[in-house]
NUNUBA-485258 format. One record per residue (C-alpha): residue in one letter; chain; x, y, z. Coordinates in pm, whole numbers, plus 32768, in hexadecimal, padded with zeros to 4 digits. Each point is the difference from the previous one (the first is absolute). Layout:
residues N
> type:mol:c1:c2:c3
> a:A:X:Y:Z .
...
end
This chain:
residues 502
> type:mol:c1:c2:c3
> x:A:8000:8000:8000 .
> x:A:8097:8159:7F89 .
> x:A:7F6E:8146:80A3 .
> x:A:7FC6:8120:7F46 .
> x:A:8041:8100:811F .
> x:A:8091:8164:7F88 .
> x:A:80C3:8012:80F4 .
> x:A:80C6:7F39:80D5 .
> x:A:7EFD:7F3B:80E2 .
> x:A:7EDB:80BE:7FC2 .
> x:A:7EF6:7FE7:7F11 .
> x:A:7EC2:8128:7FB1 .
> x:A:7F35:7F33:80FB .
> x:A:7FF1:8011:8179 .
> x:A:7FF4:7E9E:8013 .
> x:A:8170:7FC6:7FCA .
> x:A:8087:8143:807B .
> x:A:7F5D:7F73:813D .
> x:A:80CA:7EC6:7FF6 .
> x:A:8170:8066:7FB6 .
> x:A:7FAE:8092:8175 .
> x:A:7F79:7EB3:8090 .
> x:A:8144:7F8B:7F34 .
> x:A:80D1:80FC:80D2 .
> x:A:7F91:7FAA:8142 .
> x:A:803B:7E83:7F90 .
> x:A:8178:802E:7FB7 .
> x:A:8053:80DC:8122 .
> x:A:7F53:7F2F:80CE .
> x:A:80FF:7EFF:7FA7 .
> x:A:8122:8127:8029 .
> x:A:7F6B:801C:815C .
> x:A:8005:7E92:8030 .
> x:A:8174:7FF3:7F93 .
> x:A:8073:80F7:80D6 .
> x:A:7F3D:7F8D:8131 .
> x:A:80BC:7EA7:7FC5 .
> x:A:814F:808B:8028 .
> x:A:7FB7:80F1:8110 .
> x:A:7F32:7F15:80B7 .
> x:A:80E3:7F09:8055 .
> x:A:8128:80EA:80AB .
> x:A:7EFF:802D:812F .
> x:A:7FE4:7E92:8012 .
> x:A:8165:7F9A:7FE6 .
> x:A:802A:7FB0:81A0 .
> x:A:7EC2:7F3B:7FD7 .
> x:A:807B:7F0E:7EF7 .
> x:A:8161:8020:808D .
> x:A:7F28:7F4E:8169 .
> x:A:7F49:7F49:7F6B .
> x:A:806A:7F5E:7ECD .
> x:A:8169:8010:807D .
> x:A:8097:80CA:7EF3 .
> x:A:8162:807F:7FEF .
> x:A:805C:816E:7FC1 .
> x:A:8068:7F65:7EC2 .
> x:A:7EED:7F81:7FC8 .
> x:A:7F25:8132:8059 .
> x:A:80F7:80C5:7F0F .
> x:A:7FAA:7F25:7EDE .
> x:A:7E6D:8008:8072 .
> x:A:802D:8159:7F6E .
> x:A:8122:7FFE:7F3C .
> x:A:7F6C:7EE6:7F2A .
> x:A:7EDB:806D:7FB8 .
> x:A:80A4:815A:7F6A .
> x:A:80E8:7F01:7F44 .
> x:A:7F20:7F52:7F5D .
> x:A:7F6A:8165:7FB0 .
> x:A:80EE:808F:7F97 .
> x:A:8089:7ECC:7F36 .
> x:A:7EC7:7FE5:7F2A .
> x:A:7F73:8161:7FCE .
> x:A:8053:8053:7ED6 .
> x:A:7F97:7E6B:7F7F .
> x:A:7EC4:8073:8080 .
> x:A:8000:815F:7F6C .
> x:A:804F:7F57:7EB0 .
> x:A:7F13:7EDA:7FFA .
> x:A:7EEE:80E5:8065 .
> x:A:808F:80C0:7EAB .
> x:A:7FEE:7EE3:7F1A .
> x:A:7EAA:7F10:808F .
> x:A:7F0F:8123:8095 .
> x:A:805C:80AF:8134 .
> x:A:7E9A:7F88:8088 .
> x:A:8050:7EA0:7FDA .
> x:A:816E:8009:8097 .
> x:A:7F6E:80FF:812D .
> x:A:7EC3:7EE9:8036 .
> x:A:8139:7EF9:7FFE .
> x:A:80BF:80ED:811E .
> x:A:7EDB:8022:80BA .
> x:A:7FB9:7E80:803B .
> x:A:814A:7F7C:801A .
> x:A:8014:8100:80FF .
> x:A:7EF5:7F99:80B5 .
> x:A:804B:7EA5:7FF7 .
> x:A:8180:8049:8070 .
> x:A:7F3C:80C0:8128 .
> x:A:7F5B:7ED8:8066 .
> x:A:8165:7F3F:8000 .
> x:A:8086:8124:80E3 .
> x:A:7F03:7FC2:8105 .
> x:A:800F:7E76:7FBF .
> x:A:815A:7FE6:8029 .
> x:A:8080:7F03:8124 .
> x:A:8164:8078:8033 .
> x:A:80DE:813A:7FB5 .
> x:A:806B:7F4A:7EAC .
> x:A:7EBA:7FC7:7F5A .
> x:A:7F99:816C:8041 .
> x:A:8136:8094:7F62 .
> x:A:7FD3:7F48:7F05 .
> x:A:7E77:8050:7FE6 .
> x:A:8080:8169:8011 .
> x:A:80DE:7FF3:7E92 .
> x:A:7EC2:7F75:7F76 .
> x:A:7F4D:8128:8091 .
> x:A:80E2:80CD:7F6D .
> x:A:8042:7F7C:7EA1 .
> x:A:7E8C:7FFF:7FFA .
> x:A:7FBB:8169:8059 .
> x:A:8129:801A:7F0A .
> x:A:7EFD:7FC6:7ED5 .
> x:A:7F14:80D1:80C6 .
> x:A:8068:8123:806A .
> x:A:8068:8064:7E96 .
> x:A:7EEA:8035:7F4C .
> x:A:7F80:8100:810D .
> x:A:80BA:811D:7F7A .
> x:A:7FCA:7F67:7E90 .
> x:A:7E82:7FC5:8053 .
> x:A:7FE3:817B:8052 .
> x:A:810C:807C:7EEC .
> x:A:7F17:7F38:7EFA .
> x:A:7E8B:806A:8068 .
> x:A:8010:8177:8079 .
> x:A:802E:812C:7F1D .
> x:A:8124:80C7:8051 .
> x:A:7F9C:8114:80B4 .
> x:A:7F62:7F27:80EE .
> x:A:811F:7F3A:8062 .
> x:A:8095:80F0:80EA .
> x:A:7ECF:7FE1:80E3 .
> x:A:800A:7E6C:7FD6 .
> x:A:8166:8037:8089 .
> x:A:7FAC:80BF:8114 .
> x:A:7EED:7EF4:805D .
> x:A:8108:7F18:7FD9 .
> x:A:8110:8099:810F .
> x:A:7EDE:803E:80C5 .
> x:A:7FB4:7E60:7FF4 .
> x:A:81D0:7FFE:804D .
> x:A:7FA7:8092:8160 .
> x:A:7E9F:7F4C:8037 .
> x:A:80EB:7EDF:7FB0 .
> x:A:80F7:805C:80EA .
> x:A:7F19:8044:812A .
> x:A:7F2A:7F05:7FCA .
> x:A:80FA:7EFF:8000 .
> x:A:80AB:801C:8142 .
> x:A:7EB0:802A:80CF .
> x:A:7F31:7F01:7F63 .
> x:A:8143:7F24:802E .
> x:A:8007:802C:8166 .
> x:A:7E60:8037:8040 .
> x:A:8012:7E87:7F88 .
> x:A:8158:7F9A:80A6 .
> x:A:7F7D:806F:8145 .
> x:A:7E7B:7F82:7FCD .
> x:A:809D:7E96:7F96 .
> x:A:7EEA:7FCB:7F50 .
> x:A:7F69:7E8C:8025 .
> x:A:8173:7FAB:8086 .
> x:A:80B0:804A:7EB6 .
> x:A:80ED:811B:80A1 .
> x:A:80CD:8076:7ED0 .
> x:A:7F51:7EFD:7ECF .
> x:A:7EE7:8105:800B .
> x:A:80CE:8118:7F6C .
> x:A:8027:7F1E:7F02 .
> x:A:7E7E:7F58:7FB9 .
> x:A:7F74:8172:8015 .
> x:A:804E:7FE2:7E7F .
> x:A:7F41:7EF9:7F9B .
> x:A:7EC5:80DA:801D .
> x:A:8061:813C:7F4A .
> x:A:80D1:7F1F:7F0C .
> x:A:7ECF:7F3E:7F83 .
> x:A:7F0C:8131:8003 .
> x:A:80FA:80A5:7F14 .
> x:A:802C:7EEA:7F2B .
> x:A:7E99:7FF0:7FBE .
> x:A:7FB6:8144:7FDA .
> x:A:8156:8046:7F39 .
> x:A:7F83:7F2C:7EF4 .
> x:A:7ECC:80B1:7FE8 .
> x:A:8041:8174:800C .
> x:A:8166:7FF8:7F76 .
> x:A:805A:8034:7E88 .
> x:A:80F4:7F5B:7F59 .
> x:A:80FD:8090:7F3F .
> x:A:817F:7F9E:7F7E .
> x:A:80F4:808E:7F32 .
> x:A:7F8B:808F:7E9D .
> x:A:80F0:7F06:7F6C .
> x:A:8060:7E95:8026 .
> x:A:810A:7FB5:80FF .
> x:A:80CA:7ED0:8081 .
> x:A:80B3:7FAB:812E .
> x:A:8116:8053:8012 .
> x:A:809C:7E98:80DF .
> x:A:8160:804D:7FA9 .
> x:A:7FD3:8142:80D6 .
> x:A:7F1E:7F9E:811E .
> x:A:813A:7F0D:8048 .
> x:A:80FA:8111:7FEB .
> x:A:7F4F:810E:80C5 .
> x:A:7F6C:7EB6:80E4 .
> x:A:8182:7F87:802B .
> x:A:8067:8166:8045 .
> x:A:7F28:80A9:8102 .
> x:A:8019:7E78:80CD .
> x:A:8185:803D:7FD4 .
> x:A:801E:8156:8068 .
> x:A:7EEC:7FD7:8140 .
> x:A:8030:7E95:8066 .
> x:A:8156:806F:80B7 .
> x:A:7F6A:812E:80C0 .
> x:A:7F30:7F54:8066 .
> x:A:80A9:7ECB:808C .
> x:A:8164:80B3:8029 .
> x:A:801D:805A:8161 .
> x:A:7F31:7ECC:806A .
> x:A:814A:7F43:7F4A .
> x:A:80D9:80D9:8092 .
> x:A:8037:80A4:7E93 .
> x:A:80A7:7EDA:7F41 .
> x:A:80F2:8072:7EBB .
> x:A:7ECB:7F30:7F1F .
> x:A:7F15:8113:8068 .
> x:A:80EF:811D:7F6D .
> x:A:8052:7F4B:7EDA .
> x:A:7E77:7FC7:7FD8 .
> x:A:7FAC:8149:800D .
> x:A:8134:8082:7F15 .
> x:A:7F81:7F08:7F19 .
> x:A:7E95:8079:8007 .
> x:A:8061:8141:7F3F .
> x:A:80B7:7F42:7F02 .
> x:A:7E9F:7F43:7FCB .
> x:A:7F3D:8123:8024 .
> x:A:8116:80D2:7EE6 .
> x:A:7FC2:7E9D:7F02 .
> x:A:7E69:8018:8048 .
> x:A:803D:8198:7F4E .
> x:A:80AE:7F67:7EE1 .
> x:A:7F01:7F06:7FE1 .
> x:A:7EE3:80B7:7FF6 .
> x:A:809C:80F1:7F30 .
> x:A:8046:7EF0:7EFA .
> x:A:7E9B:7F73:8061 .
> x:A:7F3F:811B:7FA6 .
> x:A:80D5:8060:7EB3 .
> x:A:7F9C:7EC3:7F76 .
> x:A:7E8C:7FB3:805A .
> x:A:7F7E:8135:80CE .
> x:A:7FAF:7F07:8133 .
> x:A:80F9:8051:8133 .
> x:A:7FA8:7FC0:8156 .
> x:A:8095:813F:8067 .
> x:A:7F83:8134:7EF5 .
> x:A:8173:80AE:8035 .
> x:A:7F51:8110:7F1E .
> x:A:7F60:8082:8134 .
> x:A:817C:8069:8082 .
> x:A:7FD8:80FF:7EF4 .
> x:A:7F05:808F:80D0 .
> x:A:8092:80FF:80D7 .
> x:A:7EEC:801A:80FE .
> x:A:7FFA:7E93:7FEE .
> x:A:8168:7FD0:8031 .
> x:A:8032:80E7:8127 .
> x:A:7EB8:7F7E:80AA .
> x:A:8067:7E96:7FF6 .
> x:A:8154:805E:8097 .
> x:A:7F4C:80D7:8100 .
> x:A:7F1C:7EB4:804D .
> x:A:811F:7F2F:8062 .
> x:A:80C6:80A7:80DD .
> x:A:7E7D:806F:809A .
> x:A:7FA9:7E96:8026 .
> x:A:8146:7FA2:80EC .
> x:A:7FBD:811A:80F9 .
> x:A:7EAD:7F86:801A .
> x:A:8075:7E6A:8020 .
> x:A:80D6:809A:812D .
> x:A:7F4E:80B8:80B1 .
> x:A:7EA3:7F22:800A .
> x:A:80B7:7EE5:806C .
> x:A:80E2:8085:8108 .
> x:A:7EE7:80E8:8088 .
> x:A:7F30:7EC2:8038 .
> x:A:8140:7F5A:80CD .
> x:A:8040:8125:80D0 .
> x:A:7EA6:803F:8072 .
> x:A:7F7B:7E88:803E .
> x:A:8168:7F4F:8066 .
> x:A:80B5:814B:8065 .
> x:A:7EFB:80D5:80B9 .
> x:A:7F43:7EBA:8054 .
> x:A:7EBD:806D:7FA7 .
> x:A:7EC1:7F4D:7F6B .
> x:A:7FC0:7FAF:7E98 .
> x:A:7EB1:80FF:804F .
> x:A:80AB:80F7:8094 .
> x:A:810E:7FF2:7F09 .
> x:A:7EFF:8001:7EA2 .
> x:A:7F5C:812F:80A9 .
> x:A:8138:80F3:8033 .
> x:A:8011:7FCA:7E50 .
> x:A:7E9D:80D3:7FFD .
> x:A:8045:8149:7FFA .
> x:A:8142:7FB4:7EEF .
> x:A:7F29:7F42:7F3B .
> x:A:7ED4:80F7:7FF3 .
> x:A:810D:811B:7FC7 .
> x:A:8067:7F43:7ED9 .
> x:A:7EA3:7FD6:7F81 .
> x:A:7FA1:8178:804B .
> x:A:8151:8062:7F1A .
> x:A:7FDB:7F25:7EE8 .
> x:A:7EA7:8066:7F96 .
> x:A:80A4:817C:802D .
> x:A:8108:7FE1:7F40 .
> x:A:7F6A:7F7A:7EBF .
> x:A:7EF3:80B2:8000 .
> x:A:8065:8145:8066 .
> x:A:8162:8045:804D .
> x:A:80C4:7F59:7EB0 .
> x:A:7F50:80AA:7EFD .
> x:A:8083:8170:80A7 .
> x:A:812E:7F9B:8099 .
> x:A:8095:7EB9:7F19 .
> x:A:811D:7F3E:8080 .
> x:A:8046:810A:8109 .
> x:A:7EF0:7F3D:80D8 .
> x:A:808A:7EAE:800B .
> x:A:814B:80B6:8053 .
> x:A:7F63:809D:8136 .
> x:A:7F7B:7EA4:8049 .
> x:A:815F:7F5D:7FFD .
> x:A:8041:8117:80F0 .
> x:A:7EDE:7FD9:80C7 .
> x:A:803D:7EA4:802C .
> x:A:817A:8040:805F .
> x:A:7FA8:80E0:811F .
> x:A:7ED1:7F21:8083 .
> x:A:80F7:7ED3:7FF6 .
> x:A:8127:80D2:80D1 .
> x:A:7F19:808B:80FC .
> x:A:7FA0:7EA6:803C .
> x:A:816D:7FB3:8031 .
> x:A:8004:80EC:80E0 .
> x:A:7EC2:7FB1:80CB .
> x:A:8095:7E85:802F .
> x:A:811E:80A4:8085 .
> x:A:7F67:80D6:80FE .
> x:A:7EFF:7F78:8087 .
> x:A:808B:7E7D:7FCF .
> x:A:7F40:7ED2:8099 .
> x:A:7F0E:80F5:8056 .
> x:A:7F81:8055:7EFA .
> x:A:7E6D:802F:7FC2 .
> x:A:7F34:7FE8:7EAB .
> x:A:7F9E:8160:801C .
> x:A:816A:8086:803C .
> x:A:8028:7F46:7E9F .
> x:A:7EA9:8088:7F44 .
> x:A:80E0:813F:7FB2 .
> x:A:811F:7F52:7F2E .
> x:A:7F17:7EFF:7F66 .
> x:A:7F1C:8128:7F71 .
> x:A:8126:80A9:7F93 .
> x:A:8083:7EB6:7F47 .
> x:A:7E89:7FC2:7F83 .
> x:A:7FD5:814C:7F74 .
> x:A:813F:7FEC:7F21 .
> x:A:7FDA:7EA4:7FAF .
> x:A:7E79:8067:7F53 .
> x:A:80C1:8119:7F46 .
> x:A:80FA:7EFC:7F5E .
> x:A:7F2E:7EA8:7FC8 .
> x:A:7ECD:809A:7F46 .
> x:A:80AC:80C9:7EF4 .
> x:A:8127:7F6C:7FC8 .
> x:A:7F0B:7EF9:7F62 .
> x:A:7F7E:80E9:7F49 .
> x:A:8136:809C:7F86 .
> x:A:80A7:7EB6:7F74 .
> x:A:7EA4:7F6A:7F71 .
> x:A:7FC8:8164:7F50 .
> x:A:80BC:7FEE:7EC7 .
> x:A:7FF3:7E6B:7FAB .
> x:A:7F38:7FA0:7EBD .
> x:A:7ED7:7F20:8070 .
> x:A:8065:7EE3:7F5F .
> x:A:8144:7FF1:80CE .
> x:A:7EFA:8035:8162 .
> x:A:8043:7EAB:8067 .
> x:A:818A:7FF1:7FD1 .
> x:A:8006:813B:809C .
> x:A:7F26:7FE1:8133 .
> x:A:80E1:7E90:802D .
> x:A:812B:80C0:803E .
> x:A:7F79:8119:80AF .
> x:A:7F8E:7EF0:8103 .
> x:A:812A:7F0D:7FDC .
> x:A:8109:8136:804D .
> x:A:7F43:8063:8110 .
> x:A:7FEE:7E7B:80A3 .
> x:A:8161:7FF3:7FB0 .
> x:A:8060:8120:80C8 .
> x:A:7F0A:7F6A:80F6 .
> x:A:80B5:7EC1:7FF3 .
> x:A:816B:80A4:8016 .
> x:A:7F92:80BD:8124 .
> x:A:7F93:7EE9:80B5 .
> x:A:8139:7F59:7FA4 .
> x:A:80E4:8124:80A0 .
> x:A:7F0E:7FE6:8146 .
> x:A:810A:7EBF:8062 .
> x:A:80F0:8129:7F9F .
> x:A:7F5F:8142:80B9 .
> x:A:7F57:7F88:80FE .
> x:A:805A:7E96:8098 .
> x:A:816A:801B:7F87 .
> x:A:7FEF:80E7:8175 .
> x:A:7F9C:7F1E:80BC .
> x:A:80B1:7ED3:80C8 .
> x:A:7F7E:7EC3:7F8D .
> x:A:8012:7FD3:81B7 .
> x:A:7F34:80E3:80AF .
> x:A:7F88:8000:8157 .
> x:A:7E58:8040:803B .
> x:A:8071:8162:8074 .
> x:A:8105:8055:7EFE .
> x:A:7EED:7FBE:7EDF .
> x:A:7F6A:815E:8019 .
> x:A:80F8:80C5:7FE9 .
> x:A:80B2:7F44:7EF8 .
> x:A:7E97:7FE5:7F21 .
> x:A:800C:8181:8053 .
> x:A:8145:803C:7F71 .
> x:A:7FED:7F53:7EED .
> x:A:7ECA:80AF:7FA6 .
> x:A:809B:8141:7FEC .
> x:A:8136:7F66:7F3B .
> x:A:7F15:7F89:7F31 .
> x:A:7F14:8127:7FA8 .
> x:A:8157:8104:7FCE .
> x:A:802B:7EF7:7EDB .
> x:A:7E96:8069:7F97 .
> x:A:803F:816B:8014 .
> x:A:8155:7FF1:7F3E .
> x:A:7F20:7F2B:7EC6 .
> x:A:7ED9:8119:8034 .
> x:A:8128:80EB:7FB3 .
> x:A:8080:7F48:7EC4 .
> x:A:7E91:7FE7:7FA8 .
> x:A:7FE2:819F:800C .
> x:A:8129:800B:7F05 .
> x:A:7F79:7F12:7F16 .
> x:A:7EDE:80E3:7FD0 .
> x:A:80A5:80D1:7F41 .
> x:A:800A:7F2A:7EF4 .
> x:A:7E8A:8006:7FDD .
> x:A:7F4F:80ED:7F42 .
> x:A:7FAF:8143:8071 .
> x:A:7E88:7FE8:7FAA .
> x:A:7F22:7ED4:7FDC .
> x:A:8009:7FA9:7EB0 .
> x:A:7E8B:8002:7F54 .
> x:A:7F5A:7EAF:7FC7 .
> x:A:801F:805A:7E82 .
> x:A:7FD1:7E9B:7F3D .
> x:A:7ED3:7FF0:80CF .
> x:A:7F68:8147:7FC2 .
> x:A:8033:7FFD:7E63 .
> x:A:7F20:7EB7:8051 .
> x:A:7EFA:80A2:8097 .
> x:A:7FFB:8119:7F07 .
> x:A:7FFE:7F3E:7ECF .
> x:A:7EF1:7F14:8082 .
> x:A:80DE:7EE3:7F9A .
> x:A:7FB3:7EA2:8088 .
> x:A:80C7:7F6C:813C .
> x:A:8094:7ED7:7FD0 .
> x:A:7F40:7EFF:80E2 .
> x:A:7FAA:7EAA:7FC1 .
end
């Protein structure tokens, strides 16, 4: 079935206009559900650490793995969604991520729910993709920027949402499940949007036939594993020479995967990475920009979770509901910033976020310093709004910014590596956590010397995050001064032409 809509997602009728919104609320529902999943499980790390006996190992790869197996098969996912219909490949996502769910909450020992949690991953890997392509595909251009804002608006929903609900049902050990119900809470919402994802969603793929590119899911497979399998692992193996070598050897795979493609697409038009897009400028910059965004945030998340809960000793509840007022700061922000504060100011705003975020993260330093063991929730509202408020002025447009210049037909490449450098800063930041944070602290501590130590560490840890919020500031330079105009999609919409939806 081809639709005849003038313009991208929308036809002369109410009818469908009406459903490219129920189609909206679908796919960020699944956003939401993504993002819930990763921040829901740092409140619940001491509970699966009791009672399913996991390692801090194994609790690193609980999250690490999951944002490996992201990050691994983004861009697969991006692509396939490309080449079959990014409906089918998001419907796909959506139930092998609800049925990885269910093995999370199944799982009888630490082993079967890491490995539950790459399947989780690699599934939300085929999901999360067509989000961004989804939207890029069905709404005009000059309605994007509000989508956008709705969408870092879901980012701190996400965020908030996540760490309370995680300890609300951590702490009401629901039917006796203690941490598994973090987990089955997706079975609900992941069947409800299957079913109504195949109803209210319309497919669409790229305007010309594609193929898979195997040759470079290995390479870029191969080369992510090589470069964030030894972070990782390394200080757990006391950083063995293989690890180095590994990781040295992962941009040697990563430079061959360039030539490849470049070769690839020369000869039949079908890469798995469009290197086109690197022409981009505002693409470019924004994926570097995404990267080095994406450790600070695999830091800090993690190690804020360890110092409240194992350093401060406090409950998962009280712990998810200190995240509020951050959370709803970043919300607030990100609908602001889109909306109202890029189209006068440009790039200058997601500068002053970087900045924001800087200064929220060293007064925190700072608070942990002074008031130490002591510390209350509402001493730490102040540098948690701060960070919240500069965090909603980066996430939302810098989205917008990368996605604003790429031809439609490239959506789904594109939106796969916007999401796989962004995991893979995620994944290299949890990696340098074994670096930043429990490389400070004695493998042999007393019950008394574990507070202070968590303490310190957290502050070693989050001067880390304000040195990569200050590389992050300089790399902003390189993006445009101005949001660049959704032009391929207006000409559309002028000209009446057809979209291309199947």
């Amino acid at each position: 079935m081809t639709s005849t809509d003038t313009t991208p997602g929308s036809t002369g009728g109410g009818g469908t206009d009406r459903r490219r919104w129920f189609a909206l609320a679908i796919v960020m529902t699944a956003a939401f559900m993504d993002l819930v999943d990763v921040t829901i499980v740092n409140v619940a790390i001491p509970s699966i650490q009791r009672e399913a006996g996991a390692s801090f190992s194994e609790i690193q790869w609980i999250t690490a793995g999951y944002a490996l197996a992201f990050a691994a098969g983004l861009i697969t996912g991006g692509r396939l969604g490309d080449i079959h219909g990014r409906k089918r490949i998001f419907l796909v996502g959506i139930g092998g991520f609800t049925v990885a769910s269910a093995l999370c909450g199944l799982a009888v020992n630490p082993e079967m729910l890491v490995a539950s949690r790459f399947l989780q991953g690699g599934m939300a890997a085929l999901m999360v993709p067509q989000v961004l392509s989804i939207v890029h595909a069905t709404f005009p251009a000059h309605e994007r920027g509000k989508v956008f804002g709705l969408f870092g608006a879901v980012v701190g929903l996400g965020a908030v949402s996540g760490p309370v609900l995680g300890a609300l049902l951590t702490e009401w050990n629901l039917f006796g499940w203690e941490w598994r119900s973090i987990f089955l809470i997706n079975l609900p919402v992941g069947v409800a949007g299957l079913i109504l994802g195949s109803r209210f969603i319309t497919e669409s793929k790229a305007p010309k036939a594609l193929k898979l590119d195997l040759v470079g899911v290995a390479l870029v497979t191969l080369g992510l594993l090589m470069l964030l399998y030894p972070l990782i692992r390394g200080r757990e193996l006391d950083w063995p020479l293989w690890g180095y070598v590994s990781m040295a050897g992962s941009l040697v795979v990563l430079a061959a995967l360039v030539v490849f493609e470049r070769r690839k697409s020369a000869r039949d038009g079908s890469p798995l990475v469009e290197l086109s897009l690197f022409r981009v400028k505002s693409f470019a910059a924004g994926i570097a920009v995404q990267t080095v965004f994406g450790v600070a945030l695999g830091i800090f998340f993690l190690v804020w979770t360890l110092y409240m809960q194992f350093g401060l000793g406090w409950t998962p509840l009280k712990a998810g509901l200190t995240g509020v007022p951050f959370s709803i700061a970043v919300s607030v922000a990100a609908g602001m910033s889109v909306q109202k504060l890029v189209p006068r100011f440009g790039r200058k705003v997601l500068q002053a976020g970087a900045l924001v975020m800087a200064a929220g993260v060293l007064l925190y330093i700072w608070e942990s310093g002074h008031y130490g063991l002591a510390i209350t929730p509402w001493q730490m509202a102040l540098p948690l709004v701060v960070m919240g408020v500069g965090m909603g002025l980066i996430v939302a447009p810098l989205t917008d910014a990368i996605l604003s210049e790429v031809p439609r037909e490239h959506s789904g490449s594109a939106s796969g590596l916007i999401n796989t450098v962004q995991q893979m800063g995620n994944a290299l930041g949890l990696g340098l956590v074994s670096v930043v944070f429990f490389g400070s602290i004695s493998d042999h501590l007393s019950r008394d010397q574990v507070g202070p130590a968590f303490a310190d560490a957290f502050q070693n840890a989050l001067g880390w995050v304000a040195a990569v919020l200050a590389a992050i500031f300089l790399l902003m330079f390189a993006l445009p001064k101005r949001p660049a105009q959704h032009v391929e999609g207006e000409a559309l919409a002028a000209e009446g032409k057809e979209a291309v939806l199947v």
